[in-house]
C-alpha positions in Angstrom: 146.4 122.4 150.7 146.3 120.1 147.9 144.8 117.3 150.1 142.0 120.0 150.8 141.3 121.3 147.2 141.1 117.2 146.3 138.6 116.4 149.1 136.3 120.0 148.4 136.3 118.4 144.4 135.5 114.7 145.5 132.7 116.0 147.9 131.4 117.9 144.9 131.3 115.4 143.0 129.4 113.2 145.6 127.0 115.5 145.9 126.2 116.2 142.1 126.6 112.6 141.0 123.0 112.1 141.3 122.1 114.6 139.6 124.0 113.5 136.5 123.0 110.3 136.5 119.3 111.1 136.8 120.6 113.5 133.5 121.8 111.0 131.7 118.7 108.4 132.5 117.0 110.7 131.0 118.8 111.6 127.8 117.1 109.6 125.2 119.4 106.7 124.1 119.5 105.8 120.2 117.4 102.9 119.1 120.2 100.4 117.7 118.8 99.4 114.6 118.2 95.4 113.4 121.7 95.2 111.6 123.1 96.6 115.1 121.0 94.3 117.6 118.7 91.4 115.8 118.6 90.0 119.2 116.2 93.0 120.4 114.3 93.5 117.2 113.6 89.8 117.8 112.3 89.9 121.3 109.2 92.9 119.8 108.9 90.2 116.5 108.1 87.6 118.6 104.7 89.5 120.1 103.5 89.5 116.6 101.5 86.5 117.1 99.0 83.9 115.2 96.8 84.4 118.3 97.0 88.1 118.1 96.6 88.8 114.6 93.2 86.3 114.6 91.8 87.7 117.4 91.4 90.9 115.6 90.6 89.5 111.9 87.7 87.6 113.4 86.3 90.8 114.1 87.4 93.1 111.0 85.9 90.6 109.0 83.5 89.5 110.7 79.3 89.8 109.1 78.7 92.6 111.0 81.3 94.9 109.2 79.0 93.9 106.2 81.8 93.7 104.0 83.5 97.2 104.7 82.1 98.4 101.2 83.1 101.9 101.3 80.9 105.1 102.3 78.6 102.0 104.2 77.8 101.5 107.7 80.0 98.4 107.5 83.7 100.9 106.3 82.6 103.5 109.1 82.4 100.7 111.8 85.5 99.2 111.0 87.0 102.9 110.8 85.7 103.2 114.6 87.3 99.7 115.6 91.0 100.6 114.3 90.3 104.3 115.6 89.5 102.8 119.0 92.5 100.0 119.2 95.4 102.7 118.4 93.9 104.7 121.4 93.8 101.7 123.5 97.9 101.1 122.2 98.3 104.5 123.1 99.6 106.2 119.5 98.4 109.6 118.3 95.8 110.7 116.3 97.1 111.6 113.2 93.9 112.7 111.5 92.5 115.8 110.2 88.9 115.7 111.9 88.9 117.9 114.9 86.6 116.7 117.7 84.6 118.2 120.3 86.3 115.8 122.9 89.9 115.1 122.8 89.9 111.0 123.2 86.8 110.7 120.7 88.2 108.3 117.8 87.1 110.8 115.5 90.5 112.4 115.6 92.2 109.6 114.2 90.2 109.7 111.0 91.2 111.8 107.3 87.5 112.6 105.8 87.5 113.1 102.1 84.6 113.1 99.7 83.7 111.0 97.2 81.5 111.3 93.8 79.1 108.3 93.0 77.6 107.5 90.0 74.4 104.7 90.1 73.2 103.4 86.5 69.7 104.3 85.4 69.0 102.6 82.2 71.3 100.6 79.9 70.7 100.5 76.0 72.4 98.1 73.5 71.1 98.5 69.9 72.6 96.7 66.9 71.8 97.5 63.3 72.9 96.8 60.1 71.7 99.6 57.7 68.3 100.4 58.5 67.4 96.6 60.5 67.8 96.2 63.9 69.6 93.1 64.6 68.8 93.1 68.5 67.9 95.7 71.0 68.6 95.1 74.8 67.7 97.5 77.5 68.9 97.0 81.8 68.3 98.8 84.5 67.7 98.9 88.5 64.2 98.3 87.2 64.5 96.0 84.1 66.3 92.9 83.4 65.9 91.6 79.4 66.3 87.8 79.7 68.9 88.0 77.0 71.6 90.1 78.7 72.6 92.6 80.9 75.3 95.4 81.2 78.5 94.1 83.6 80.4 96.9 83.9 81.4 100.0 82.4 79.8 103.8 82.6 81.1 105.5 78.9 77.5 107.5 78.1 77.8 106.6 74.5 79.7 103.9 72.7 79.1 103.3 69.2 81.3 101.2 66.5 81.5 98.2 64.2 81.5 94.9 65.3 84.6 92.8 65.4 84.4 88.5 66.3 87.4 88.6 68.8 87.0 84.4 69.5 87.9 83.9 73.1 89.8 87.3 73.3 93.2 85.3 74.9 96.6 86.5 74.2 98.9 84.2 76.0 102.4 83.0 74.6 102.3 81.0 77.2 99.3 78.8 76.1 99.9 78.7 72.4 97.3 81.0 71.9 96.6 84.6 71.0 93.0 85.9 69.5 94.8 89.7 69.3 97.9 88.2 67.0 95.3 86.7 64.8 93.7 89.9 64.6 96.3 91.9 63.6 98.1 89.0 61.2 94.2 90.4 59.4 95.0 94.1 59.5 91.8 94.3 62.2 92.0 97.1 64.2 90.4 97.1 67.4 90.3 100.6 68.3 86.6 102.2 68.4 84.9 99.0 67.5 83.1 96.7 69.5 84.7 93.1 70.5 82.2 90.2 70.6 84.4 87.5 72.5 83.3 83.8 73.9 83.2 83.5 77.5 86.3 81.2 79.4 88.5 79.7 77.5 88.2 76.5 75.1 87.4 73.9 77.5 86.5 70.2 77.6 84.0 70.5 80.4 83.6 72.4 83.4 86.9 71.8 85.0 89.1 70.8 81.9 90.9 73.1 79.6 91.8 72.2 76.1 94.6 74.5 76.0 97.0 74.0 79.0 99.4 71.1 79.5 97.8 70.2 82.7 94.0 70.2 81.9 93.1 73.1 84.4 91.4 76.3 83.4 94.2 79.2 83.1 93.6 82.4 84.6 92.3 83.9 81.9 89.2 81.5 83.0 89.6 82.2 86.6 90.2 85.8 86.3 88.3 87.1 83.5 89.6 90.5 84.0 92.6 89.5 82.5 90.9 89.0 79.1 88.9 92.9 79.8 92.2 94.1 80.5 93.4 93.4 76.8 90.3 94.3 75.0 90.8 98.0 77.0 94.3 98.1 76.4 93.5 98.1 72.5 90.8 100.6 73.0 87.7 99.0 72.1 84.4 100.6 72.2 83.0 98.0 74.0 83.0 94.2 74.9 80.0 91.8 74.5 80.4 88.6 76.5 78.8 85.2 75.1 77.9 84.2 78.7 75.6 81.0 77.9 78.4 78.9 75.9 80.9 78.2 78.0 80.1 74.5 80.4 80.7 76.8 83.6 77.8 78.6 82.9 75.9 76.7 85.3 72.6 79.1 85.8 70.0 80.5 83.1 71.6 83.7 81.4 67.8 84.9 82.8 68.6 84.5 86.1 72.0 86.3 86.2 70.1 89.2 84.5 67.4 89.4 87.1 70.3 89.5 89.5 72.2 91.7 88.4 69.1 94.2 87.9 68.7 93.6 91.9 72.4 94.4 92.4 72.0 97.6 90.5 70.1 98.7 93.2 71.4 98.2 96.3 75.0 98.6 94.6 77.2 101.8 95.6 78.5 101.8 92.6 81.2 103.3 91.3 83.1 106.1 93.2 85.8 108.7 92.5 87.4 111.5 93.6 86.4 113.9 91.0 83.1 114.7 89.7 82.3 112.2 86.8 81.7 115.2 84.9 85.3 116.4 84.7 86.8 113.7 82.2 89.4 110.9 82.6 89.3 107.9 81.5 85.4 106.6 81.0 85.2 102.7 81.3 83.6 101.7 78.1 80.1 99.2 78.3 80.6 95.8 78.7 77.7 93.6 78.3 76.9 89.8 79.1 74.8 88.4 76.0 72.7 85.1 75.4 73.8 83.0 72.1 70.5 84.2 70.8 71.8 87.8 70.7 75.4 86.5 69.3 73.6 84.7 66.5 71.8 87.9 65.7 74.5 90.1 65.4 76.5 87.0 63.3 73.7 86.5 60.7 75.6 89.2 58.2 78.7 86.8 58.1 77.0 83.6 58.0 78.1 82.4 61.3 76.6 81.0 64.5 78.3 81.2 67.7 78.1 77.6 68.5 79.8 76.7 64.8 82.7 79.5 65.5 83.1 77.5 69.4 83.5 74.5 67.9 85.5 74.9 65.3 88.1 77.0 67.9 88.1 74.4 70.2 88.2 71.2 67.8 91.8 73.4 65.8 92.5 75.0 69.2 93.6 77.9 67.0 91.9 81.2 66.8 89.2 82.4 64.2 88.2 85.9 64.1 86.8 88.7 61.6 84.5 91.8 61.2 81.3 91.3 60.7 80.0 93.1 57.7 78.1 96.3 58.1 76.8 95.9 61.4 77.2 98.6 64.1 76.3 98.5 67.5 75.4 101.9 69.6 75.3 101.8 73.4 74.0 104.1 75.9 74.2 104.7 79.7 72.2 106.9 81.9 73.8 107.2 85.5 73.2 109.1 88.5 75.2 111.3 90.3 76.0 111.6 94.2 78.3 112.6 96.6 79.1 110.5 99.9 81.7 110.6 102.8 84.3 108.0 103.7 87.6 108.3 105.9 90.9 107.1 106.1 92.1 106.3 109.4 95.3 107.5 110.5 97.7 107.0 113.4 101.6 107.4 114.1 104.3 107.1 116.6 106.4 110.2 116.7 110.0 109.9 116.3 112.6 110.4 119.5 115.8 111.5 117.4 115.6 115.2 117.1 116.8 115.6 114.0 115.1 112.6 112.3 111.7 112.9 113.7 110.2 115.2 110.9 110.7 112.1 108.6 107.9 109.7 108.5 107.8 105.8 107.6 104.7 104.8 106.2 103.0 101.7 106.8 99.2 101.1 104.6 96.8 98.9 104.5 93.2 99.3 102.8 90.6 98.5 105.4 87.4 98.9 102.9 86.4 96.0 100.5 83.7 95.4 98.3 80.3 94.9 100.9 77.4 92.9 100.2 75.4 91.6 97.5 71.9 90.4 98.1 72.0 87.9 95.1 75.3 86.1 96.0 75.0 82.8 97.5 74.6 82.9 101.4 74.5 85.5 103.3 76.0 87.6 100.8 78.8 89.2 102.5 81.9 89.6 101.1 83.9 89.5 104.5 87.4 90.3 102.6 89.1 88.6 105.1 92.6 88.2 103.1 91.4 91.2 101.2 92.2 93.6 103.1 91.4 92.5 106.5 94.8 90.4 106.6 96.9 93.8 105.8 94.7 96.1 108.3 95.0 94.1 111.2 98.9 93.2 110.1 99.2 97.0 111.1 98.1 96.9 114.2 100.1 94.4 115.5 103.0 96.3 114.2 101.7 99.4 116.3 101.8 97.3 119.4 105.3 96.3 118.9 106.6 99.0 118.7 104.8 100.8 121.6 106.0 98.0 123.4 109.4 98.6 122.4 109.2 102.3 123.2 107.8 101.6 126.5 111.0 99.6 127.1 113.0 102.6 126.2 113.7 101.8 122.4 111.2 104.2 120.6 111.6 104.8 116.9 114.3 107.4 115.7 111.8 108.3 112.8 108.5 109.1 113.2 106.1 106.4 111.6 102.1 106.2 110.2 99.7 104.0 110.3 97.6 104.6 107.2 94.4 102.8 106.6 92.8 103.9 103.6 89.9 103.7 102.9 88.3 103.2 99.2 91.0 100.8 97.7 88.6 98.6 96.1 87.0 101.5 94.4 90.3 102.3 92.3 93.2 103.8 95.0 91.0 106.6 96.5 92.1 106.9 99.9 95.9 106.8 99.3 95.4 108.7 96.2 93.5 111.4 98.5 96.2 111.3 101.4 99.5 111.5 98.6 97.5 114.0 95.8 95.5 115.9 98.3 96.2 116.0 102.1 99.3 114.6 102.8 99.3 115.0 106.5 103.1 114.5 106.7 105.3 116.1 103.6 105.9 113.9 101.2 109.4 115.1 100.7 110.1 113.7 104.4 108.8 110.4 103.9 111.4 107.9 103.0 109.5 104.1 103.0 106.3 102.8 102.4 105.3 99.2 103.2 102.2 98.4 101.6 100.5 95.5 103.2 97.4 93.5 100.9 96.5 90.0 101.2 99.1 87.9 103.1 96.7 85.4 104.6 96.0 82.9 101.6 97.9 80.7 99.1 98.7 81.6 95.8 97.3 77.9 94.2 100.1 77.9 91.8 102.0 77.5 95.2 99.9 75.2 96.9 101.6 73.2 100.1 104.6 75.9 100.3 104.1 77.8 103.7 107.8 80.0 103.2 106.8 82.1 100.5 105.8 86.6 99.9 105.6 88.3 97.2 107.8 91.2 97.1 106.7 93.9 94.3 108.5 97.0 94.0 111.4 96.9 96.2 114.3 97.4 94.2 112.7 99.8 91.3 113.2 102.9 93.5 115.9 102.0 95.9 117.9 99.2 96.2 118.8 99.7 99.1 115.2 99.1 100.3 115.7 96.0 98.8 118.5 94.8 100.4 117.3 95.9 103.8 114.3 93.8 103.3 116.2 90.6 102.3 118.8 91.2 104.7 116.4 91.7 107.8 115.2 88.6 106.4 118.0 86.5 106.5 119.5 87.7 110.3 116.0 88.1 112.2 115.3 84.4 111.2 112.0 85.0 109.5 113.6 83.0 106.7 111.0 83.8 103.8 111.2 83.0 100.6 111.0 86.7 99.1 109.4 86.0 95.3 110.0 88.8 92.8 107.2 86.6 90.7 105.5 89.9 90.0 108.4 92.6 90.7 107.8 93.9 87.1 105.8 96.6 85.0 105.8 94.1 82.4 103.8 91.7 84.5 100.3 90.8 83.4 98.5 91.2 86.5 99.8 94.5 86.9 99.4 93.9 90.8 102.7 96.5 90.8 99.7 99.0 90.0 97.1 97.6 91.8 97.4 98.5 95.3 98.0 101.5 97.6 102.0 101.7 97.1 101.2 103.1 93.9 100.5 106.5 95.1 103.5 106.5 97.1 105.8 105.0 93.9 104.3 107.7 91.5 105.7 110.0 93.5 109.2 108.5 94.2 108.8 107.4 97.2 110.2 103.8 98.1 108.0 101.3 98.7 107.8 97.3 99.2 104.1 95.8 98.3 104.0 92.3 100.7 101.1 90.0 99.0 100.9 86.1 98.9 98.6 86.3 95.6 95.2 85.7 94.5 92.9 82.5 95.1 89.7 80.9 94.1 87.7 83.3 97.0 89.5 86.5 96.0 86.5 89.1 96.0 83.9 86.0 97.0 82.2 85.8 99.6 83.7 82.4 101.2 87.2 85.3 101.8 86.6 84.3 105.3 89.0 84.3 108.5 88.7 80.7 109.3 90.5 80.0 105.5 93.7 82.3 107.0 97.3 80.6 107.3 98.1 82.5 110.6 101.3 81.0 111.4 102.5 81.9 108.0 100.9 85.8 108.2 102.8 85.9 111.6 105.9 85.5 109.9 105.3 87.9 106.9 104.3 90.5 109.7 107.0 90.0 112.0 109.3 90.9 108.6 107.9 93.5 107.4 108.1 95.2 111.2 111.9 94.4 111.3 111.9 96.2 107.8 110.3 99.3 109.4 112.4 98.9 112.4 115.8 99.3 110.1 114.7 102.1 108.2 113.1 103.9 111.2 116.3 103.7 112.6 119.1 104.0 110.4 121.2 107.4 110.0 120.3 107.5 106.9 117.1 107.2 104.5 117.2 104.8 101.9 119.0 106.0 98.8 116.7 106.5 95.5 118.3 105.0 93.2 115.7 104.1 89.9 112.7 105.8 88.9 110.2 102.6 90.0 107.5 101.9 87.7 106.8 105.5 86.3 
């Protein structure tokens, strides 16, 4: 009897075993994360490839994207390219267009408006009492030989006029206009800064301030310099731009062109109609020596005496000008225009983690073509953004790879490629403030991916290095993941926290798309290798990419989303980031 009751189970058994195995084949199995099996996370890193990642930047940034300027032809047919590749990789549409055919790339795309504004006419009139020291006017349809308006779109700016010298404030140089300033009890706020272009300089390519003879930044990025003046809330900034021995073309010229960039430009976009307030960019205007000298005659000044006596004492000199006011005035126009993000994700197999997104971004826009720029004009923005957009997409292959193989993601994760970056954080801004297509409560990480391609030339010759910005502020243990997936995956970079700071300078913390993400608490990791001499140029071009190098920086950051896709836990907030 017992012999029978044993050979009834063991025949039972038999007969269902196939049935439970083809059960448990089928039971997704957990995705071990990097700290579990580097081995595997290596085997989908290594189809992140130099080859691979090329192949698609010679077409995102290639002349017929005409710079990917955003609301052109040029953003919409890159939004189509990276539409079409994720439905050639297989990942779903994420967006929040609804088609009329399901596989049209449409459904991959986020539309949001955005508000333009186009200058008119520009007016710069300075007086002192009832005499009109000079009077410029620029326009689409004007250029005045001795200046032209460079940025800025305040309707009305008017103030006293303050000499600012070079308007540098660097301890690091020995050398700070703005201490000078207020060692005078000058206040900057409301009044208009007069400031010489550059910095003191020997000649075209040697400065007579740092220890090594080159030009600082505050030369090669002049925004730096507009950055103070704003920060102490200035009316508005005239720029000598005939003095310094850079200025290698007639102040004419660069008038005339920048009257022919006025319009073709797009100008400057937003989210909101210009009518509703915020913060108004106040004028700033390029001006000959002749219009300088004008505006000095009260004090008894030229601008070529003031130059020379700064850069024979290499020590600042700066006062207000007696009773003379300058009054500026803009007239723009005002339109509203379509752009897109593009979004598409991998949805998570782990039941319970699924509803919890990883975010990977990348802006795919950059600042499009100017018709007066040498060459052809283009601004190609190869490392800028075109590095970080195509970065993503090889990310997306590996891990469709990997889910094909039977390792899918525990976590869902995003593709976000926004779209007006270069126009001041629109897209992301619209995706966090306005449409968030998955809860910001459930996302946990965002890896924020801009310019990896070039070198940073205070690093020239050093092939190991990325800048890591904001990885520890809100979680450390984002941090750690990063340097630790690092280290055991054998990507071996050097991870710089160079500009890992809210009392940085550049301000690159707040520069990029993580900072929609971070202002809302959400962890994030920016990956950049730094400016360069072609950063917004039009020589950003894919042949001047470090491949090998991006490869690596790529194949990191995946094993970082790989971790924190597949951990049991989120990682932990632990600071408040750069709020």
């Amino acid at each position: 009897m017992r012999q029978r009751i044993a050979r009834t189970f063991f025949g039972i058994l038999l007969t269902c075993w196939p049935l439970l195995s083809q059960a448990q084949s089928q039971r997704p199995a957990v995705t071990p994360t990097v700290f579990d099996n580097p081995a595997l996370v290596q085997r989908y890193q290594a189809t992140i490839t130099p080859e691979d990642l090329a192949a698609h930047l010679f077409i995102v940034a290639s002349d017929y994207f005409e710079g990917r300027e955003t609301t052109t032809r040029g953003q919409k047919l890159a939004a189509y390219y990276l539409a079409s590749q994720y439905r050639k990789l297989g990942l779903e549409p994420a967006g929040t267009l609804k088609p009329d055919h399901p596989y049209a790339p449409e459904a991959y795309f986020q539309p949001f408006t955005v508000y333009g504004q186009r200058l008119q006419e520009a007016h710069l009139i300075a007086v002192q009492g009832a005499d009109t020291l000079a009077a410029l006017a620029f326009g689409p349809e004007q250029a005045d030989p001795n200046g032209y308006l460079w940025l800025g779109v305040r309707p009305e700016s008017a103030g006293e006029l303050v000499f600012g010298g070079y308007g540098i404030a660097d301890p690091e140089l020995g050398y700070d206009d703005y201490a000078a300033l207020a060692a005078d009890s000058i206040d900057l706020t409301g009044r208009w800064l007069l400031i010489l272009a550059d910095e003191p300089l020997a000649n075209d390519s040697t400065s007579l301030l740092t220890p090594d003879g080159r030009p600082s930044r505050r030369t090669a990025q002049p925004f730096l310099k507009l950055r103070r003046a704003l920060e102490a809330g200035v009316a508005g900034v005239l720029l000598v731009g005939d003095r310094s021995p850079r200025a290698d073309e007639p102040l004419a010229e660069r008038a005339a062109r920048a009257a022919l960039r006025a319009r073709t430009s797009v100008g400057r976009l937003s989210l909101t109609p210009p009518q509703q307030g915020g913060f108004q960019l106040p004028p700033i205007w390029v001006v000959s020596s002749q219009v300088a000298d004008a505006l000095l005659a009260p004090s008894g000044h030229t601008i070529a005496e003031l130059q020379q006596q700064i850069d024979e004492s290499r020590r600042p000199v700066v006062f207000a000008v007696p009773e003379v006011t300058v009054h500026g005035r803009l007239v723009q126009e005002t339109y509203q225009a379509q752009t897109e993000n593009v979004l598409a994700y991998i949805e998570g197999a782990d039941s319970l983690l699924k509803n919890e997104v990883v975010v990977l971004s990348a802006h795919y826009d950059h600042v499009g073509v100017d018709p007066t720029a040498e060459g052809d004009g283009i601004y190609n923005g190869a490392d800028d953004d075109g590095t970080g957009t195509v970065a993503l997409l090889e990310i997306a292959e590996a891990f469709m790879q990997a889910a094909r193989d039977g390792y899918p993601p525990r976590r869902s994760i995003l593709f976000l490629h926004v779209s007006g970056e270069e126009k001041g954080l629109l897209g992301s801004a619209y995706y966090t403030d306005h449409e968030p297509v998955f809860p910001l409560e459930q996302t946990v990480t965002n890896l924020n991916i801009d310019m990896i391609g070039r070198h940073d030339p205070t690093r020239e010759g050093d092939p190991n290095y990325v800048y890591i910005i904001g990885s520890n502020l809100i979680s450390q243990e984002l941090h750690e993941i990063n340097l630790r997936v690092n280290e055991i995956t054998g990507t071996r970079l050097v991870l710089d926290e160079r500009f890992n700071s809210k009392d940085d300078p550049n301000r690159f913390y707040a520069r990029s798309d993580h900072w929609n993400f971070g202002k809302h608490g959400i962890p994030f990791i920016f990956f950049f290798t730094g400016t360069h001499e072609d950063y917004h140029g039009v020589d950003d071009e894919p042949h001047k990419i470090d491949y090998d190098r991006m490869a690596r920086i790529v194949r990191l950051i995946f094993g970082t989303a790989w971790q924190v896709a597949n951990q049991d836990n989120r990682p932990a907030v632990t600071g408040t980031g750069f709020n």
